[in-house]
C-alpha positions as CSV (number, residue, x, y, z in Angstrom):
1,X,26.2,-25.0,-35.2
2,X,23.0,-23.3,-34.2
3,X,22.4,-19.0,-35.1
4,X,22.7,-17.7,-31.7
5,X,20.0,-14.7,-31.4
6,X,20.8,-11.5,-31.2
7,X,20.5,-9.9,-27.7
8,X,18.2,-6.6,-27.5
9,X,21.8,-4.7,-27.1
10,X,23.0,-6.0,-30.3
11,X,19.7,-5.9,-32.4
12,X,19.3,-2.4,-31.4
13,X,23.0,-1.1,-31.9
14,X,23.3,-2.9,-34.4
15,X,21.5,-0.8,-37.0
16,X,18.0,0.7,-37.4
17,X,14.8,0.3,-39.5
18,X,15.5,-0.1,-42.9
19,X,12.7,2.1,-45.3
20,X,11.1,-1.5,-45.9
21,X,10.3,-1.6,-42.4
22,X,9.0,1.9,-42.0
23,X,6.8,1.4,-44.7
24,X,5.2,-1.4,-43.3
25,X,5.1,0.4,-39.6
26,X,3.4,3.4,-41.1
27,X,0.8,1.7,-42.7
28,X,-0.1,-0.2,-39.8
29,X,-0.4,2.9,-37.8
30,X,-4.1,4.2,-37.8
31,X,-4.3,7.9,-38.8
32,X,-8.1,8.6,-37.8
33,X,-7.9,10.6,-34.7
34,X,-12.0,10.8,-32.5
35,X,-13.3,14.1,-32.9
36,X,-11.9,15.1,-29.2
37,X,-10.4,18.8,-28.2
38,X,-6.4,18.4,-28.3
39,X,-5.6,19.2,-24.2
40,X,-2.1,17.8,-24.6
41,X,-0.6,19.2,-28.3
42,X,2.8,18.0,-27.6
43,X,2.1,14.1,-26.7
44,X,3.9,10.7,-26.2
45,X,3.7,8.0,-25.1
46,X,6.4,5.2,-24.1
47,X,5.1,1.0,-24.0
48,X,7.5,-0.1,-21.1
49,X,9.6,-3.7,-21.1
50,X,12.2,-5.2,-19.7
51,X,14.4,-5.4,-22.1
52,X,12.7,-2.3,-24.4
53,X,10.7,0.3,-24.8
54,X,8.5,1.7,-27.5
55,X,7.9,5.4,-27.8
56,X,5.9,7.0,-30.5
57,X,5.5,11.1,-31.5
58,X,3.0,12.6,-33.7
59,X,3.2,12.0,-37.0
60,X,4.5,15.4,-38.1
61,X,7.1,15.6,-35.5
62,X,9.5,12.7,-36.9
63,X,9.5,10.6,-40.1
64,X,9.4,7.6,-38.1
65,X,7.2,8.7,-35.4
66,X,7.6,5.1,-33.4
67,X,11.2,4.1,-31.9
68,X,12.3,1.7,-29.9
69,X,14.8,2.2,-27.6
70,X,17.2,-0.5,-24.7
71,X,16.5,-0.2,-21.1
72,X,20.2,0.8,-20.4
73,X,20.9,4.0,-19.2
74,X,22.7,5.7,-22.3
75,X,19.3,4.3,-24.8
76,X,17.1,6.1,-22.1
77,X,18.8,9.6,-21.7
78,X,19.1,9.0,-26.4
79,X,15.1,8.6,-25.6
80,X,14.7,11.7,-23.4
81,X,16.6,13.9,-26.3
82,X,14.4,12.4,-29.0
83,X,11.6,13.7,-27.3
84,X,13.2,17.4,-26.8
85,X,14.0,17.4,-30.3
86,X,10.5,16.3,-31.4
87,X,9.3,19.3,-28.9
88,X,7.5,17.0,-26.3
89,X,6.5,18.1,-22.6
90,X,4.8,15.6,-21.5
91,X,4.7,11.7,-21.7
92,X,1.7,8.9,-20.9
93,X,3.6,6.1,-19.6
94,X,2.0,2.9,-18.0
95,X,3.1,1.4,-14.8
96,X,4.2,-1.6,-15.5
97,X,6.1,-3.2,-12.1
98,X,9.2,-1.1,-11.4
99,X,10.6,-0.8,-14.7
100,X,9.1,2.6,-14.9
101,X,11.5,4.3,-12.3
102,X,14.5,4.4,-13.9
103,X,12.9,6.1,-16.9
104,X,10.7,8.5,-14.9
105,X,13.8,9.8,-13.7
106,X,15.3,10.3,-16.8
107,X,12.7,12.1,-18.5
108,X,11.7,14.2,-15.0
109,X,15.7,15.3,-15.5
110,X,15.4,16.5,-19.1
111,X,12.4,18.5,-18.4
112,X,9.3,16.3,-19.4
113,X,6.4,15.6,-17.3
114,X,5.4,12.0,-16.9
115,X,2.3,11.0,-16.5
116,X,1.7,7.4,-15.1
117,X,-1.2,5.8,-16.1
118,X,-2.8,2.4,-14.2
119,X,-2.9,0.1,-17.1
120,X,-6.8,-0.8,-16.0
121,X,-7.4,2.4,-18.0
122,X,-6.3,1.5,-21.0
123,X,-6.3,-2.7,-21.3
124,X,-9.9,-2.7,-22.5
125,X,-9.5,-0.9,-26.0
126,X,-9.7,-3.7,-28.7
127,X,-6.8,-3.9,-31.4
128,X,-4.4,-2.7,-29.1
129,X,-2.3,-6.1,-28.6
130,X,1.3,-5.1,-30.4
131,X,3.8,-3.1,-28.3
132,X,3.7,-0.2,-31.8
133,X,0.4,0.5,-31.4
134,X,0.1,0.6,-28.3
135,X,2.8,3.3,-27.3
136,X,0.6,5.0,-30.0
137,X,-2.7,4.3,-28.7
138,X,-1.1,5.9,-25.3
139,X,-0.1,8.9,-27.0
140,X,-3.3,9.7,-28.5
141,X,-5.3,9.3,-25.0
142,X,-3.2,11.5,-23.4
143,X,-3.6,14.1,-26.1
144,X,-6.8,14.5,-25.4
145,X,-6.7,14.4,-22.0
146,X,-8.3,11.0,-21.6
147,X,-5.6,9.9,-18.7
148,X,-5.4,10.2,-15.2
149,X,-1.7,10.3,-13.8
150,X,-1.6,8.1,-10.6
151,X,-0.6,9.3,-7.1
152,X,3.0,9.6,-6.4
153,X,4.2,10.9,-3.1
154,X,6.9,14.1,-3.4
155,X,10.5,13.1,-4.0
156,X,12.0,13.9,-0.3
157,X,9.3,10.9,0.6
158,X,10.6,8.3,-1.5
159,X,13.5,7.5,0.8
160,X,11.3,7.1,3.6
161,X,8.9,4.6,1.8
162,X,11.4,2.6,0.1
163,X,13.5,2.5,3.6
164,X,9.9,2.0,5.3
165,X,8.4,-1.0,2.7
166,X,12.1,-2.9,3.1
167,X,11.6,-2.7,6.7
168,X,8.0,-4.4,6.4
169,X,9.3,-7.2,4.8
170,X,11.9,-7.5,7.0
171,X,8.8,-8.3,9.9
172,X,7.4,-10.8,7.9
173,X,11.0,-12.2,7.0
174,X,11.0,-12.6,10.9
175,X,7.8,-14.1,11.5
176,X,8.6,-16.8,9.0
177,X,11.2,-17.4,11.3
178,X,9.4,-17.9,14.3
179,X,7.2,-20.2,12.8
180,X,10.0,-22.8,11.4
181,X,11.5,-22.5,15.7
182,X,7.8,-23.4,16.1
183,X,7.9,-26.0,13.4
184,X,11.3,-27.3,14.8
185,X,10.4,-27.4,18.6
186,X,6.8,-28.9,17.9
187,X,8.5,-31.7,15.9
188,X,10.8,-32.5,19.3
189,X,8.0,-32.4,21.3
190,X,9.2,-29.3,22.8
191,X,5.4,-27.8,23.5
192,X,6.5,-24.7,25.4
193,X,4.4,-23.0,23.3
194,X,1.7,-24.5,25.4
195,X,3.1,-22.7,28.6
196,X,4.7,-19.8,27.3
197,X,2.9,-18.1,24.7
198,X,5.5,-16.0,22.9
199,X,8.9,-18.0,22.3
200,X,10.6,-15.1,20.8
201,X,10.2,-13.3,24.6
202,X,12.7,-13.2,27.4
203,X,12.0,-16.5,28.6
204,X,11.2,-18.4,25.2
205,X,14.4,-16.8,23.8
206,X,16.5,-18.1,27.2
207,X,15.4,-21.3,26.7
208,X,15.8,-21.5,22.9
209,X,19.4,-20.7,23.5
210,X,20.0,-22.8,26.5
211,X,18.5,-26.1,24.5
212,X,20.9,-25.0,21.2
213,X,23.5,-24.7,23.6
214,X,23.1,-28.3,24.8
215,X,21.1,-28.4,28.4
216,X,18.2,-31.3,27.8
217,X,17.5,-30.9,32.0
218,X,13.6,-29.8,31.9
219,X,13.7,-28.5,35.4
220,X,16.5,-26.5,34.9
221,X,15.2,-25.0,31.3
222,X,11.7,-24.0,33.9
223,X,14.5,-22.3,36.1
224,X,15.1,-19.7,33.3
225,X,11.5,-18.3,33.2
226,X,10.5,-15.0,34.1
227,X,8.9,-14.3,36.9
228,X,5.5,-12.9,35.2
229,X,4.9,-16.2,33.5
230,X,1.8,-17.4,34.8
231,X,2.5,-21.3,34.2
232,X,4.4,-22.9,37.3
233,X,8.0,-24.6,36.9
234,X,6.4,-28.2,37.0
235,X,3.9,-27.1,34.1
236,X,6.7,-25.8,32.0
237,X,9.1,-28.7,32.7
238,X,6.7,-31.2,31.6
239,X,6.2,-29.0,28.2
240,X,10.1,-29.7,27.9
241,X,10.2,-32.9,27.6
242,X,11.0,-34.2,24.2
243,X,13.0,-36.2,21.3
244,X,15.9,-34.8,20.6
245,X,17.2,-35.4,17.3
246,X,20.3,-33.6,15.8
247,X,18.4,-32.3,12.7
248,X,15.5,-30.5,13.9
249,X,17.8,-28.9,16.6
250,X,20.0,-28.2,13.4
251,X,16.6,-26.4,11.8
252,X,16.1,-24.8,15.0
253,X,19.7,-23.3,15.4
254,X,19.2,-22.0,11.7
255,X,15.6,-20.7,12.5
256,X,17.4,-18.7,15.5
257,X,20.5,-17.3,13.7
258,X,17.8,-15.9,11.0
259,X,15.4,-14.3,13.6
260,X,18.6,-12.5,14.7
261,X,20.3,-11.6,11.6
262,X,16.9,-10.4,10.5
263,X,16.7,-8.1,13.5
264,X,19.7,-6.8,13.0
265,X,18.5,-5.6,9.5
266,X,15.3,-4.1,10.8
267,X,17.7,-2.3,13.8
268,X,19.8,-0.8,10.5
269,X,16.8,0.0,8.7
270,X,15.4,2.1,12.3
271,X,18.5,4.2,11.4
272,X,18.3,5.0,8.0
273,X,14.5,6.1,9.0
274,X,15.4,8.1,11.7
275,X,18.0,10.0,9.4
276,X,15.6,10.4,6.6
277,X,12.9,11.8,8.7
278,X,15.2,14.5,10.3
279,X,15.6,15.8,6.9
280,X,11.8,16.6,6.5
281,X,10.8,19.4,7.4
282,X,8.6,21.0,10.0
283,X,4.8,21.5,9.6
284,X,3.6,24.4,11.8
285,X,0.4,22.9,14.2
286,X,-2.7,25.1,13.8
287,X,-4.5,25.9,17.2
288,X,-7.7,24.1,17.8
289,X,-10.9,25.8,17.3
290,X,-12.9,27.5,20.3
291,X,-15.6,25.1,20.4
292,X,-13.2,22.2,20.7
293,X,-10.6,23.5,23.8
294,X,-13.2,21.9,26.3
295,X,-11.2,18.9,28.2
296,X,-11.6,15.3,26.5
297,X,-12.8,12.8,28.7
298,X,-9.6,11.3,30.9
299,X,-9.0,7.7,30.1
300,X,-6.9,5.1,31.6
301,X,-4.0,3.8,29.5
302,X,-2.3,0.9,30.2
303,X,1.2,0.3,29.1
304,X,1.4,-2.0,26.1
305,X,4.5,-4.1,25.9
306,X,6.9,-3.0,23.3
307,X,6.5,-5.5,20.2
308,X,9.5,-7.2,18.4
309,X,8.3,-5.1,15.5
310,X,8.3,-1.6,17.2
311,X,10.4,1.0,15.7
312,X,13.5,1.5,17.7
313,X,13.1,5.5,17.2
314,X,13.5,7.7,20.5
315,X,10.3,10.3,20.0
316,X,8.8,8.6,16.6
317,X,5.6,9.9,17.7
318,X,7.1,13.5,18.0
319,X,9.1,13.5,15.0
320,X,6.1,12.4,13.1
321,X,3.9,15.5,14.7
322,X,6.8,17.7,13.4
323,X,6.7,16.2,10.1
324,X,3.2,16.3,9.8
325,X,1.8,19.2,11.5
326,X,-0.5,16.8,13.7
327,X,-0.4,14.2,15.6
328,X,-2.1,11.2,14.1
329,X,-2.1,9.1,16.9
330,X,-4.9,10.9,18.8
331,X,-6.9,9.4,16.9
332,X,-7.7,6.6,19.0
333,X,-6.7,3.2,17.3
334,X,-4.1,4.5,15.1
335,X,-0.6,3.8,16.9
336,X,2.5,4.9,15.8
337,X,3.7,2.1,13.3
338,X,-0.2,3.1,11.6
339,X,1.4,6.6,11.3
340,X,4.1,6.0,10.4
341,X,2.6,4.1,7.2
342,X,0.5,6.8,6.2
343,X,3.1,9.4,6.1
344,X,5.8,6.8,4.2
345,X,3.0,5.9,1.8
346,X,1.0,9.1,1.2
347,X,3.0,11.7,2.7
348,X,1.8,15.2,4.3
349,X,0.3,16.7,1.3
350,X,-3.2,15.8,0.8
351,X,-3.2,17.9,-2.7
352,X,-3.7,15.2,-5.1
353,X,-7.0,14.4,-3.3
354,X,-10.0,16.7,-4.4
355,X,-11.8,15.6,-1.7
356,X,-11.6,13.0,1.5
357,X,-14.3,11.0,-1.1
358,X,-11.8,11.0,-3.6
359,X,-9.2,10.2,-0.6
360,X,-10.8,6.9,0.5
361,X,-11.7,5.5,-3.1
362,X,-7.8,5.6,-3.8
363,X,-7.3,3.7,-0.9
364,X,-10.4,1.0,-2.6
365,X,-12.0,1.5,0.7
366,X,-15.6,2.6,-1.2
367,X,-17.7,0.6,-2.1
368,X,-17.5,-0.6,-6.5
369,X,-20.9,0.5,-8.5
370,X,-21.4,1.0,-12.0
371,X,-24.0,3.1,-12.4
372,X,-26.4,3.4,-16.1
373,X,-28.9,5.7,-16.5
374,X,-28.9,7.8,-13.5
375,X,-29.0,3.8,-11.6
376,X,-27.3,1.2,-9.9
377,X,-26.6,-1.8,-12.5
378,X,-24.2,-3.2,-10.4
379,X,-22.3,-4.0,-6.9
380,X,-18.9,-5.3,-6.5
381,X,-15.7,-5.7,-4.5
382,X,-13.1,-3.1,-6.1
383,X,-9.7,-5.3,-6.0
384,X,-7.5,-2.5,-4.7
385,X,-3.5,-2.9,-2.9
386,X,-3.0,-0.6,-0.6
387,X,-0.8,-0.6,2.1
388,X,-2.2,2.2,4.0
389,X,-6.0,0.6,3.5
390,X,-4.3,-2.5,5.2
391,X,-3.2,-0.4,8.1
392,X,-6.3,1.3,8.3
393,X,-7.9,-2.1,8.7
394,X,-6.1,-3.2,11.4
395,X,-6.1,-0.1,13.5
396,X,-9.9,-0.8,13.3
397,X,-10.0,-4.1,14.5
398,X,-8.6,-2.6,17.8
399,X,-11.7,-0.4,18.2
400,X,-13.6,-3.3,19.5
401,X,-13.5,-2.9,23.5
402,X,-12.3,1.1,23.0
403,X,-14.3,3.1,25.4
404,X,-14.0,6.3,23.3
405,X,-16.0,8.0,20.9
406,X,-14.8,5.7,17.2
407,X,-15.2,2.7,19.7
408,X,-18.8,2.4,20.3
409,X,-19.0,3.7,16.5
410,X,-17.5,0.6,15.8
411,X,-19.8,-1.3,17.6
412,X,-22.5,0.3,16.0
413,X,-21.7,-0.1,12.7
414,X,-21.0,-4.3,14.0
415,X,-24.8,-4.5,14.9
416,X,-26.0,-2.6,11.6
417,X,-24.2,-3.9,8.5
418,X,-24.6,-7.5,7.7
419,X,-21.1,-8.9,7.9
420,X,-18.0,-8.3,10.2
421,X,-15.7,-7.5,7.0
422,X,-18.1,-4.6,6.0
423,X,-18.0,-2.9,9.1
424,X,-14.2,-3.0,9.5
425,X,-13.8,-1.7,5.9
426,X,-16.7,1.0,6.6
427,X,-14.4,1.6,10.0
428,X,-11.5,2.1,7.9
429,X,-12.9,4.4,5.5
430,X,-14.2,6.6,8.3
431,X,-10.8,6.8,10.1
432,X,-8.9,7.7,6.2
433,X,-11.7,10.3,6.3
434,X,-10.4,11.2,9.9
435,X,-7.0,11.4,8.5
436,X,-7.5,13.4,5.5
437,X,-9.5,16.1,7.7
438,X,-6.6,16.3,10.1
439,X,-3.9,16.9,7.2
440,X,-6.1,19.1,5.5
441,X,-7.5,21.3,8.5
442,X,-4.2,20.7,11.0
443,X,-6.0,20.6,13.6
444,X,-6.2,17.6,16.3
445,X,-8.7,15.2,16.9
446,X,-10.8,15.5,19.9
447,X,-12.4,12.4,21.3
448,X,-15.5,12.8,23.1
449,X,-16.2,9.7,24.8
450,X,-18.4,6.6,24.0
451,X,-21.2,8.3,26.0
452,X,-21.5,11.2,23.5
453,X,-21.8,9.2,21.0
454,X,-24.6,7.3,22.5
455,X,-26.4,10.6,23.2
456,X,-26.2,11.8,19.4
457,X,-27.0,8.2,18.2
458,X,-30.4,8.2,20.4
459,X,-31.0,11.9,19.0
460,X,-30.6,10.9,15.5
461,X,-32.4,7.8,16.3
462,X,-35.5,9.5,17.6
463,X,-35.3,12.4,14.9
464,X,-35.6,9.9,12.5
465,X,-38.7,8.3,13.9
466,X,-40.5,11.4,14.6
467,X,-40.1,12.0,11.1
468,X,-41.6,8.6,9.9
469,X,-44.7,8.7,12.2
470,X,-45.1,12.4,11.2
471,X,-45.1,11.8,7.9
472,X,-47.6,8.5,8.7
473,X,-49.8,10.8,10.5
474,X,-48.6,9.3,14.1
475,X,-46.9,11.3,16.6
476,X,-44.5,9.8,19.1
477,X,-45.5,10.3,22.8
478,X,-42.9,9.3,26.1
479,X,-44.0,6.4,27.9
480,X,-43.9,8.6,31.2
481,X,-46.9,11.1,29.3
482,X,-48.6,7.7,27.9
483,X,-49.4,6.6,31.0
């Protein structure tokens, strides 16, 4: 009969290293420390796993300065005490996926400041391949201060961005779907998408129901169209016609029940939100300046439909100007599900960020350059997930036709950089530069109009060439004095 292996419970209950062990850990541990000033004297660091973790101490703090320890609860809080005895503050610990969490907590709990490190920063270092030395290795950086801790948002946050992340997969849960109904119908025959263009509306869902619940009559299935839809009842009949067959309408009925059932979540998860964000607190609004009372030009707004995805909160755009302190949807292309990313992802403090520079390189929205000798060596796309980057993206795709200020700045920036990609990201940036000012400042954006910015392009424009013919020994002349 085969050994069975030990599980990680049992091998680590089960008794410790022996001395034969230790003396073979502590001669593969490297004692030469780089001539570096000490920032953090009372150092560790913790090599995260699954089933384990590594942590390591100085040297003179323990006689076996590496220990491993079990993921379960009981090994952790035995971890957090090791460290009090061994008089350690703080701790470098790398993020690997969301094993992390649990032992952030933990340690946060018994007094110990964590430091989470992107493991980019520390992959690179040759030698550093066991989980011993690594842990180790950890340590030492953050002794002398050679680690960055990541962004976190504050801890009254985290409910909203883990209720506001389940949500968004809960959309994309739904739009997966809509496209097996789509699947299903086109399979049939059913081509309604050819005369209606959203199934999952009032009419597409009325006749979705109507064919599950067994009418095959075309005419009649046109009959329960809305009003608005554009396409007449014979067009939509003869998208109607189609094979019937008992297992696509079975993948159809599924499809249906899981678009519902979905909703239903995302209706719960709308709840949750709500009662998290009424637990926030308030942000006093700071007056705008003098200079920018004057009026903004008026602009039409039309009234958008409300989208399947649309948070069903009364006042979301209120409760998140209370939150925050501002209102980010004045700034024109960023609507209220935008917002409502920003503040579950980042928050409303802005203190973590030095700078709005330092703001939109976190969100990988800067260009990547590696720089030698005062120079440029090198370009490159920075490879960078970030959900409020995304958001930022899309809100400045809508720019396009906007007859505001940021709109025919986006249009600008179309016609000058070479590639449509670049000048959404460079559209993004700008607006997560908007954003930062506003939580930062407090105060509101003011859009001036398309035609303003026109103006102070021209002026810029014209500035610039009268300083190249000036300094070619040309000066520029109207064509009304030239002539």
């Amino acid at each position: 009969m085969a050994k069975r292996d030990k599980s990680t419970f049992e091998r680590l209950r089960a008794d410790r290293l022996n001395r034969k062990q230790k003396r073979e850990l502590s001669r593969k541990v490297a004692d030469g420390d780089p001539s570096l000033s000490i920032v953090n004297p009372n150092a560790g660091g913790i090599d995260v796993g699954n089933e384990s973790h590594f942590a390591s101490v100085p040297s003179d703090r323990d006689p076996n300065p590496v220990h491993e320890f079990g993921c379960w609860t009981s090994d952790l809080i035995r971890m957090a005490e090791w460290f009090v005895s061994c008089r350690i503050d703080t701790v470098a610990v790398q993020a690997t996926g969301v094993y992390w969490i649990a032992l952030d907590e933990v340690l946060t709990r018994h007094g110990i400041r964590v430091v989470l490190v992107n493991a980019r920063n520390t992959r690179n270092v040759p030698g550093r391949k066991t989980d011993v030395q690594e842990c180790q290795w950890l340590m030492k950086l953050h002794t002398y201060g050679l680690l960055r801790d990541s962004f976190r948002p504050s801890r009254e946050m985290e409910g909203v961005r883990t209720i506001w992340r389940l949500r968004d997969r809960h959309v994309a849960e739904a739009g997966r779907a809509v496209q097996h109904m789509q699947k299903a119908l086109t399979e049939m025959n059913i081509q309604i998408a050819n005369a209606i263009s959203d199934i999952t509306g009032v009419s597409g869902m009325k006749i979705v129901t109507a064919i599950l619940d067994g009418q095959r009559d075309p005419y009649i299935l046109a009959d329960l169209r809305d009003k608005r839809v554009r396409a007449s009842r014979e067009e939509v009949a003869r998208s109607l016609e189609g094979t019937w067959r008992e297992d696509l309408l079975f993948e159809l009925d599924q499809a249906l029940k899981s678009y519902r059932f979905i909703h239903k979540q995302m209706e719960e998860c709308d709840k949750r939100l709500e009662g998290y964000l009424k637990k926030l607190p308030n942000v006093p609004a700071v007056p705008l300046a003098a200079e920018n009372q004057q009026p903004a030009p008026k602009k039409t707004k039309k009234t958008k439909k409300v989208r399947d995805n649309q948070p069903r909160i009364a006042n979301l755009e209120e409760e998140l100007t209370r939150i925050c302190g501002v209102n980010l949807c004045s700034i024109d292309g960023i609507s209220v599900i935008t917002a409502q990313t920003i503040v579950a992802e980042i928050g409303t403090d802005m203190k973590a960020f030095a700078t709005e520079k330092n703001f939109t390189s976190w969100l990988g929205l800067t260009p990547g350059k590696d720089f030698s000798g005062g120079s440029v060596v090198s370009k490159g796309k920075r490879k960078v997930k970030n959900r409020v980057a995304a958001a930022l993206r899309m809100a400045a795709t809508t720019l396009l036709k906007s007859d505001s200020y940021l709109g025919a700045r986006y249009r600008h920036l179309r016609r000058q950089l070479p590639s449509k990609k670049a000048a959404v990201k460079a559209m993004a940036r700008h607006l997560g530069e908007l954003v930062y000012r506003l939580f930062t400042h407090g105060q509101a954006w003011v859009d001036r109009g398309a035609a303003y910015y026109e103006k102070r392009r021209k002026e810029i424009d014209l500035a610039r060439l009268t300083s190249l013919a000036g300094a070619k020994g040309f000066r520029l002349i109207p064509f009304a004095q030239a002539s």
